[in-house]
C-alpha positions as CSV (number, residue, x, y, z in Angstrom):
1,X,0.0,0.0,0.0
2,X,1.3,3.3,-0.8
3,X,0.8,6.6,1.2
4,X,-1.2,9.3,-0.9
5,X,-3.2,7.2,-3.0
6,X,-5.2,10.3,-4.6
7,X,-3.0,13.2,-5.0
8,X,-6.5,15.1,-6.4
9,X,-7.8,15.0,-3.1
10,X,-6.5,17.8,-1.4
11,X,-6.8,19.0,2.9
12,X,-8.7,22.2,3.5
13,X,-6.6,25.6,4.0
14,X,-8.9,27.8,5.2
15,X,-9.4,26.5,8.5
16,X,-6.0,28.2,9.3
17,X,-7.3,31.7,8.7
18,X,-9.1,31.5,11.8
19,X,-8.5,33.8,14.6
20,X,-7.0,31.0,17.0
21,X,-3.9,31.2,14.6
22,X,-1.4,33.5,14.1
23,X,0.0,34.8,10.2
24,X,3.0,31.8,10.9
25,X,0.8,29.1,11.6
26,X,-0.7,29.8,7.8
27,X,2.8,29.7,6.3
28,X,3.6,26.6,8.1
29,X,0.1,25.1,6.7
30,X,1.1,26.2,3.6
31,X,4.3,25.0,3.2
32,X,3.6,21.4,4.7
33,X,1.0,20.3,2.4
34,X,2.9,20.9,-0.3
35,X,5.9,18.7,0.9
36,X,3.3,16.3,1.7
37,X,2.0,16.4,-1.8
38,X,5.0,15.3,-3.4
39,X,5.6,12.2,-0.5
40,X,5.2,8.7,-1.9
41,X,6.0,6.2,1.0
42,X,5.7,2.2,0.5
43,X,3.5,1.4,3.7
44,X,3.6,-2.6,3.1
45,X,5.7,-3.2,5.8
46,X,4.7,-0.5,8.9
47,X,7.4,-0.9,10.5
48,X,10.3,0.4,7.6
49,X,7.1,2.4,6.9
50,X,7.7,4.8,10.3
51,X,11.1,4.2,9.5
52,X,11.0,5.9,6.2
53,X,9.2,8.9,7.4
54,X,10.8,9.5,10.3
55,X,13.6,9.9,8.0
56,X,11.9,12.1,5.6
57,X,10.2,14.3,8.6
58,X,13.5,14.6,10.2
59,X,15.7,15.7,6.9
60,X,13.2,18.4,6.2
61,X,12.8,20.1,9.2
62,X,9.5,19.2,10.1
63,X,10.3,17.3,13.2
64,X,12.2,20.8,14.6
65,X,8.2,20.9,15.9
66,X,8.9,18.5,18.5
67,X,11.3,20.1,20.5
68,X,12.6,23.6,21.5
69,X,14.5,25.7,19.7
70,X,17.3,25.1,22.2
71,X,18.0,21.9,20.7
72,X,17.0,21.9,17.3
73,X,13.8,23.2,17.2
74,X,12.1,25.8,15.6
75,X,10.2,27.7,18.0
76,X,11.2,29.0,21.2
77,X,8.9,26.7,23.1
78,X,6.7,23.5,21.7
79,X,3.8,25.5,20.4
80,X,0.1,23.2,20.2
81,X,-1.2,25.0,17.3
82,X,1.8,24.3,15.3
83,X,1.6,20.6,16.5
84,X,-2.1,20.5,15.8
85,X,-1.7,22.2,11.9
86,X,1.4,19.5,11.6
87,X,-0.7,16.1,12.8
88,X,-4.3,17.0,11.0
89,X,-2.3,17.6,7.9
90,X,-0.1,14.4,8.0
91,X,-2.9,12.7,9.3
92,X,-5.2,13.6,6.2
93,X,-2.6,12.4,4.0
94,X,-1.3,9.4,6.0
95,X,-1.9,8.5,9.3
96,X,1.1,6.4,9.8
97,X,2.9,9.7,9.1
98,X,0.9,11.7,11.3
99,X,1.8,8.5,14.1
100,X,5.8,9.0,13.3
101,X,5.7,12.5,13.8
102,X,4.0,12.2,17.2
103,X,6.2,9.6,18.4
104,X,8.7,11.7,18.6
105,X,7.2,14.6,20.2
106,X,5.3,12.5,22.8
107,X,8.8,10.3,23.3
108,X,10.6,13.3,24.1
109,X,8.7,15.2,26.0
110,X,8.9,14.7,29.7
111,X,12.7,15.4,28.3
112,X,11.9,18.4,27.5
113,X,10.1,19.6,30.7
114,X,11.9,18.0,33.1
115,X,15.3,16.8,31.6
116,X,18.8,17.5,32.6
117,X,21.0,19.7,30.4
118,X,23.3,16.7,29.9
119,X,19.5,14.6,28.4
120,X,18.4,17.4,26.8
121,X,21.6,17.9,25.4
122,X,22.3,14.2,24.4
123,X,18.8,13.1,22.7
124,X,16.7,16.2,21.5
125,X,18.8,17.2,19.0
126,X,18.7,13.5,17.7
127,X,14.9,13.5,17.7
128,X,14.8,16.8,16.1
129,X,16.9,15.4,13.3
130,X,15.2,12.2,13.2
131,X,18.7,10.5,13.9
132,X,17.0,8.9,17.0
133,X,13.6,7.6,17.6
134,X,11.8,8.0,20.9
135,X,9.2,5.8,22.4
136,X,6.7,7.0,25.5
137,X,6.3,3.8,27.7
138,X,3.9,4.5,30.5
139,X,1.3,1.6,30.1
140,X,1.2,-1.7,31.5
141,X,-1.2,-4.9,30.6
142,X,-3.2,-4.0,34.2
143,X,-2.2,0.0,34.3
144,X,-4.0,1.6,31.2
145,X,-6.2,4.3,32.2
146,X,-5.1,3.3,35.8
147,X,-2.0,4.4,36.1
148,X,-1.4,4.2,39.5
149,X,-1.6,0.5,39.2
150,X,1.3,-0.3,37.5
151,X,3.7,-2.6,38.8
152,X,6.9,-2.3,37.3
153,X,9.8,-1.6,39.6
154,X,12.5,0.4,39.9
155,X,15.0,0.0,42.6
156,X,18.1,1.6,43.8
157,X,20.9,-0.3,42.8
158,X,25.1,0.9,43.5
159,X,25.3,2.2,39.9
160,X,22.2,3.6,39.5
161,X,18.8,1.8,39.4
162,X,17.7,-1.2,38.2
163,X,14.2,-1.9,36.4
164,X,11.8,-4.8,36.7
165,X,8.7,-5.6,35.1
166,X,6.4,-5.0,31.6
167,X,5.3,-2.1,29.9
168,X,2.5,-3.2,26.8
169,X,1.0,-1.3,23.7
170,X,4.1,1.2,23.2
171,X,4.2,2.6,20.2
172,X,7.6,2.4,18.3
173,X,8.6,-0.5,20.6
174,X,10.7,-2.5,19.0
175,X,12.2,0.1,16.8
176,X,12.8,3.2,19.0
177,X,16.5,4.3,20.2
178,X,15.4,5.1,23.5
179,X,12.4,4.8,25.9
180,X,11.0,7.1,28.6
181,X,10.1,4.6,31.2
182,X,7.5,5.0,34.3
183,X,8.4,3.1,37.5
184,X,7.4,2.8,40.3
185,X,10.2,4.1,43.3
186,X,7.9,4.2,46.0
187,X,5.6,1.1,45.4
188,X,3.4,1.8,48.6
189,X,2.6,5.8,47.6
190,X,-0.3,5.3,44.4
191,X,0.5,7.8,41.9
192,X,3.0,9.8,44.1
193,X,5.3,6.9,44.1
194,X,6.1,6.9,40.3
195,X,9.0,8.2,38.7
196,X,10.3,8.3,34.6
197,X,13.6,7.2,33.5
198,X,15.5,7.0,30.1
199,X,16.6,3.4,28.8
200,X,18.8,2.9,25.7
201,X,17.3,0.4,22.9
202,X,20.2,-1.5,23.7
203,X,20.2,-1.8,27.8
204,X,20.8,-4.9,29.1
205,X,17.8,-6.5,30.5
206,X,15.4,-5.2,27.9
207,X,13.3,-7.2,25.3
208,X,11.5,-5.1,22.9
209,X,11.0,-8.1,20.9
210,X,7.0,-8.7,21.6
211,X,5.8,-7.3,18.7
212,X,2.1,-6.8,18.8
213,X,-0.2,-6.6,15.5
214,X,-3.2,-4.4,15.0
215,X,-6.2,-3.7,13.1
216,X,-4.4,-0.5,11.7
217,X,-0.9,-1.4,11.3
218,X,1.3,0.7,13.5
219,X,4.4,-0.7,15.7
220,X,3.3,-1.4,18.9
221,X,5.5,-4.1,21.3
222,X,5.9,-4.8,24.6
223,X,8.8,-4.0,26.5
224,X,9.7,-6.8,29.0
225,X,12.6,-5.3,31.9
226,X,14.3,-8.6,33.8
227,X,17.5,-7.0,36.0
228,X,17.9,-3.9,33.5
229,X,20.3,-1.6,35.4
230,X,20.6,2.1,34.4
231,X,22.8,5.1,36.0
232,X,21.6,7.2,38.2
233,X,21.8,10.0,35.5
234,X,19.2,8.4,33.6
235,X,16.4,9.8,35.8
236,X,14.1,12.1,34.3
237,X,12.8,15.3,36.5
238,X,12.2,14.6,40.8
239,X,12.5,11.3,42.3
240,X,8.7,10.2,42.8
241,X,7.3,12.8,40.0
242,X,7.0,10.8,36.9
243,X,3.1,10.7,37.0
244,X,3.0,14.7,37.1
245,X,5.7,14.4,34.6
246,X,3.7,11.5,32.5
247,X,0.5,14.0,32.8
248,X,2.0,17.1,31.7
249,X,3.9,15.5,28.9
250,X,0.1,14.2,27.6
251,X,-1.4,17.1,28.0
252,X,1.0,18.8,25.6
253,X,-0.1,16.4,22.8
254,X,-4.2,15.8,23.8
255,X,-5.5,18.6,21.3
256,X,-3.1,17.2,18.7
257,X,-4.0,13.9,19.1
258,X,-8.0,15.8,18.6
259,X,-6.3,17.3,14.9
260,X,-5.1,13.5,13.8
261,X,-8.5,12.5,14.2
262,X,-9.7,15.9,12.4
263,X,-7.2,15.1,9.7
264,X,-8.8,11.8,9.2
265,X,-12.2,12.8,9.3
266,X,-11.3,15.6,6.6
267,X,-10.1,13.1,4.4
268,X,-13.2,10.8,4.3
269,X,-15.0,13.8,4.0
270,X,-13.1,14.9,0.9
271,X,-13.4,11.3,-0.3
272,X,-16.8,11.1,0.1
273,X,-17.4,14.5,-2.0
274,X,-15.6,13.2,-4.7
275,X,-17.1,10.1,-4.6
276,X,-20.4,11.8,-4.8
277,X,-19.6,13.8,-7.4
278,X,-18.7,10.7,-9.9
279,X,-20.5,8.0,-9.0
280,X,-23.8,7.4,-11.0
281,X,-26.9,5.9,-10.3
282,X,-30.2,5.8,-11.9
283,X,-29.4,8.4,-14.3
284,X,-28.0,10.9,-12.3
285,X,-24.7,11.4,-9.7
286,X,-25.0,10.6,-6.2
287,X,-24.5,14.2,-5.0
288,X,-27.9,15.0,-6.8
289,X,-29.7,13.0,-4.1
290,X,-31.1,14.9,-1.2
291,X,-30.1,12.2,0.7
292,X,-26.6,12.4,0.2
293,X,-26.6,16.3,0.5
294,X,-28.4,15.8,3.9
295,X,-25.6,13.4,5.0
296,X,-22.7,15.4,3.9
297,X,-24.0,18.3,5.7
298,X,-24.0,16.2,8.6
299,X,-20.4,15.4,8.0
300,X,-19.6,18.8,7.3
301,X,-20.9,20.0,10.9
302,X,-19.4,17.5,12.7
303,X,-16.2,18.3,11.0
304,X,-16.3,22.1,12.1
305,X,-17.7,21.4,15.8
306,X,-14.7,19.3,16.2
307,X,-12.6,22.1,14.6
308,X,-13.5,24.4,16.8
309,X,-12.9,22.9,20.1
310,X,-9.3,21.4,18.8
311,X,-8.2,24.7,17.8
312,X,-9.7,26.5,20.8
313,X,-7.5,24.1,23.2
314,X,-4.4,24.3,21.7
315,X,-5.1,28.3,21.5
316,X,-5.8,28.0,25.0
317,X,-2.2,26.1,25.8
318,X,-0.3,28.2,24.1
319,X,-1.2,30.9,26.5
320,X,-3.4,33.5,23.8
321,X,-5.9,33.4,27.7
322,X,-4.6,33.6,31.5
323,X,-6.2,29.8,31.0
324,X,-3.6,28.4,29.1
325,X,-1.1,25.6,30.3
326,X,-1.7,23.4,33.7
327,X,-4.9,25.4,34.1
328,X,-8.3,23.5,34.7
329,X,-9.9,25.6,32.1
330,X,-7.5,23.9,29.8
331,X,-7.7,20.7,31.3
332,X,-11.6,20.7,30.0
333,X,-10.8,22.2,26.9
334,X,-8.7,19.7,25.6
335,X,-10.8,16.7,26.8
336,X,-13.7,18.5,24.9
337,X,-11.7,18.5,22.2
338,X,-10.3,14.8,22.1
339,X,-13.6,13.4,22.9
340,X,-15.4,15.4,20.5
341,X,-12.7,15.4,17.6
342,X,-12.5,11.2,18.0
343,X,-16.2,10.4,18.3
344,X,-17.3,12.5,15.2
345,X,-14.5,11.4,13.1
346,X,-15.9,8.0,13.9
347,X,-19.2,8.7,12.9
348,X,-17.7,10.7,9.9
349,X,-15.4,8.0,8.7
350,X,-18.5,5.8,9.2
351,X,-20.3,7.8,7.0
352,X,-18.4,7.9,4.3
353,X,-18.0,4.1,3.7
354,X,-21.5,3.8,4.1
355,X,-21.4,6.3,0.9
356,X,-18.9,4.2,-1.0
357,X,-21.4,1.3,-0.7
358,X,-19.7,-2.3,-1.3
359,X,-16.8,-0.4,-2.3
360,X,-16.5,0.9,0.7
361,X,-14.9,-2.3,2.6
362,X,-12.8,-3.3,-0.3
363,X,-9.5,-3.7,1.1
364,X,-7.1,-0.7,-0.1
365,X,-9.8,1.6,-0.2
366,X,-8.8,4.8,1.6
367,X,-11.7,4.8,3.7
368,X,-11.8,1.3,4.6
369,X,-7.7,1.8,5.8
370,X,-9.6,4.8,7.6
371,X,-11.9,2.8,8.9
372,X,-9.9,0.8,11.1
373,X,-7.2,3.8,11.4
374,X,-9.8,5.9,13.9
375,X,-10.6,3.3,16.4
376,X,-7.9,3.3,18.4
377,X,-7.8,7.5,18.9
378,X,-11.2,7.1,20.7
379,X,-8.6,4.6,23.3
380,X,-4.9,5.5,23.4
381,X,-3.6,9.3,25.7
382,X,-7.2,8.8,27.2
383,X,-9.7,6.7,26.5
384,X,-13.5,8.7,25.8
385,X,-14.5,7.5,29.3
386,X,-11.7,9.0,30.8
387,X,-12.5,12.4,28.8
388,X,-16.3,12.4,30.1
389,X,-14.9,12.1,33.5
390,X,-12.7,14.7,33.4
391,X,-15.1,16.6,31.8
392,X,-17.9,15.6,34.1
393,X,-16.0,16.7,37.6
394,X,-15.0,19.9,35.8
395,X,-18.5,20.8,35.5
396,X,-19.6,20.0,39.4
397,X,-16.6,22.2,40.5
């Protein structure tokens, strides 16, 4: 399967002339779709798949988004509209681009709140570059949306510390350079008792070999950590503030997680259009039913209220409002945004095959790789639930 299947489908530009963006963020828009135009990956094999583009995002400058300008990046400071423009476009085109790109921001980024000149120093500049490739491993077979349950250990050890137990579903396992890693160091204190740590690819005492296969390909493993001893350098921010750290670092990336699944949803959309546009049927095109123009518009609005809210959040982070960053305001805003951006894109993306008919679940059709694409977004950096929750206390305070 190759990436960009229709070239004549091109993502919307106008969204990006909304107030929430600033004259840069237009240029950036601008400038990405058309490098993304002229990309033609092989995605057969996922894995040399994420491979390839991390290559290509890294040579071109596109993953300078992913960390500060200190190291290699392009702005001052990770900026969330910049990230959000960057993943709805990729994601439109290719979602296993859109999933490379975000990778590295999400794997680097407790680094880049809370690490050490020397870490900074030693692996941002690599993942700006795409030279290295960073993996977020926070998750555990019994510690999803729990995260105070997990039960992997770390211990204090004369070197350093040394790890014990499993980490499941992380994406780039298997193929990443290095790993942020969430322990616990105080196994008796919940959430307060976690910390995050770096481990090279090639520690001793990790097996990144459990390779686990999904509807959508995308490389997911699961890190198994028998005796792995690490310095005591390779501890990221406080002893016993990883899950702060682990929070903080998602909540960077929850609206743009919102504009992958926007990116999606734009592209059945435009599929769907141009599907209705050519296909004929009793003597006419399907776009001449009422029927269809009834369900477009539906797609349409679901499309814009999602918009909305993922552009308001990452608005909101970047500070345009005294509720920007760490705020509760913005805490709401970007569950609002990743419930609502996920769910409709579901019901979008569900749309839209419905339009293509019989087609529509042909294997190699863009919607049908769609299709299974969208599922997981309404589960991975918080599942819907966990959005309604958040969402739901924020409104009895």
């Amino acid at each position: 399967m190759v990436a960009f299947e229709h070239p004549h489908v091109e993502p919307p530009q106008t969204q990006w002339e909304l107030p929430f963006f600033d004259s840069h963020h237009g240029e950036l828009a601008s400038r990405l779709a058309g490098w993304a135009a002229l990309q033609r990956v092989d995605e057969a094999d996922d894995r040399a798949a994420c491979k390839d583009w991390v290559a290509r995002l890294g040579r071109d400058g596109w993953l300078r988004y992913c960390v500060p300008q200190a190291h290699g990046g392009a702005l001052p400071a990770l900026d969330s509209r910049s990230l959000v423009i960057l993943r709805e476009t990729l994601a439109f085109h290719s979602p296993l681009a859109d999933f490379a790109f975000a990778m590295q921001g999400l794997g680097s980024g407790a680094i880049t709140l809370a690490g050490t000149p020397a870490q900074q120093s030693k692996y941002l500049s690599a993942v700006a570059t795409g030279e290295k490739i960073a993996a977020f491993a926070l998750s555990e077979a019994e510690a999803g949306s729990d995260v105070a349950a997990m039960a992997t250990r770390a211990t204090p050890a004369a070197s350093g510390w040394t790890l014990n137990g499993s980490k499941t579903w992380i994406s780039n396992g298997g193929m990443a350079d290095f790993y942020v890693v969430f322990a616990k160091t105080d196994p008796d204190a919940g959430s307060r008792g976690i910390s995050a740590f770096i481990v090279d690819a090639l520690q001793a005492g990790l097996d990144s070999s459990g390779h686990i296969h999904v509807m959508a390909p995308h490389p997911l493993a699961t890190l198994h950590f028998q005796d792995c001893t690490i310095g005591s350098d390779a501890m990221v921010g406080p002893l016993n503030g990883g899950f702060k750290l682990a929070m903080q670092t998602l909540d960077i990336f929850r609206a743009s997680v919102a504009a992958a699944a926007l990116g999606m949803a734009r592209r059945a959309f435009a599929e769907a259009v141009a599907h209705a546009k050519q296909r004929k049927m009793f003597g006419q095109t399907l776009a001449d039913f009422q029927l269809t123009q009834a369900r477009l518009g539906e797609m349409s609005a679901l499309i814009d209220a999602a918009a909305l809210l993922t552009y308001r959040a990452a608005w909101q982070r970047d500070g345009s409002t005294t509720q920007g960053a760490g705020t509760p305001a913005y805490t709401a805003a970007a569950a609002s945004a990743k419930l609502t951006a996920t769910e409709n894109a579901q019901r979008v993306i569900d749309m839209a095959l419905q339009m293509f008919g019989g087609r529509g679940v042909r294997v190699g059709e863009k919607v049908e790789s769609l299709y299974r694409d969208i599922r997981s977004l309404r589960i991975y950096e918080g599942a819907s639930e966990v959005q309604l929750l958040i969402l739901g206390k924020a409104a009895l305070r």
